[in-house]
N, C-alpha and C positions, 0 to 999 in steps of 0.2 A: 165280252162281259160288260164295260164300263169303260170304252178306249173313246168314246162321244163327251165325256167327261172334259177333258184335254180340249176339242177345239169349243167348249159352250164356255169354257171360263176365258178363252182366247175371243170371243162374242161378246160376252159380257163387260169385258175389257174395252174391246173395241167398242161398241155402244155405247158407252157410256163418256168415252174421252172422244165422241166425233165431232162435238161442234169446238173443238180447241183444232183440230188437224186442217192445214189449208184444203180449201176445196179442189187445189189440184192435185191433190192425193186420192181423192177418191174413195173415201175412207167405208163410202156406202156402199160400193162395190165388193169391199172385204166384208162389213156385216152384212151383207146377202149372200154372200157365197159361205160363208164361214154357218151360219142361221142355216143356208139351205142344208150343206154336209151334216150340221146335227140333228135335224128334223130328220135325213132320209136314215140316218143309223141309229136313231130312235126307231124309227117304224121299221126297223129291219132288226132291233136286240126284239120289241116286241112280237115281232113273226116269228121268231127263232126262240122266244119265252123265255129271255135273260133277263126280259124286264115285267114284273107282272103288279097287280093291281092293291097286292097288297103287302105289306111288311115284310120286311126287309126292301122289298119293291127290285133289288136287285140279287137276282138266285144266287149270285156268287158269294152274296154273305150270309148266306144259310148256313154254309159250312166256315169257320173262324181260318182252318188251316188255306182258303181257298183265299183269301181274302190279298196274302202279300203277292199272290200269281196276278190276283185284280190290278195292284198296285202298277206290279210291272207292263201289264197292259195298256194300262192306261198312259204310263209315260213315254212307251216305247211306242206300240202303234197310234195311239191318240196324239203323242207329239210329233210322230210324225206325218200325220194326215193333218196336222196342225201346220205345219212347217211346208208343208207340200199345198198349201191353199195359200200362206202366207205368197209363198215365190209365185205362186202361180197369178195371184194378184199382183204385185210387184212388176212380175213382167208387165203386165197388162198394163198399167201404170208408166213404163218407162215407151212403151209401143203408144199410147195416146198421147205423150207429151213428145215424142219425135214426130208423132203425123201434124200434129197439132203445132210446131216449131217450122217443122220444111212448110205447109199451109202459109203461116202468116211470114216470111221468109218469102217465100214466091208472089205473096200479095205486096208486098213490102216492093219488090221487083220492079213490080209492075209498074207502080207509082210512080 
């Protein structure tokens, strides 16, 4: 229904606080990975017509009683598709600053 919701404000987030994050964070790596997952679950509520073109724009608040199942949606799997891009970057983050360490480490070596 509305679980893209969760990582676009995790995006927005990030985007906005990236030129404060050192660069060895990699902070752009999270908003493109984070940006891509909402874009592909955007065009995947829109193939599956949860999301449509006009008012409400979102079919689940057609109906008022639908609306708290939206809710839970969005915290439960949106946070966790949230949370699961977070780590997944994270690692990725902890694996380039190890290559990147043993690298100048073994140049350091050499010297």
């Amino acid at each position: 229904m509305a679980c893209f919701i969760a990582p676009t404000a995790a995006a927005i987030i990030s985007t906005s606080v990236r030129k404060k994050i050192p660069r060895r964070y990699h902070i752009g790596w999270l908003n493109t990975m984070l940006w891509g997952g909402v874009i592909m679950l955007i065009v995947d509520h829109i193939a599956n017509g949860e999301i449509v073109a006009y008012p409400p724009f979102l079919t689940a608040m057609e109906n008022p009683s639908a609306i708290p199942v939206m809710v839970e949606e969005i915290v439960t799997l949106g946070g966790a598709m949230t949370a699961a891009i977070v780590a997944c970057w994270a690692i990725m983050v902890i694996v380039a600053d190890t290559i990147t360490t043993k690298r100048e480490t073994s140049q350091a070596q050499l010297m």
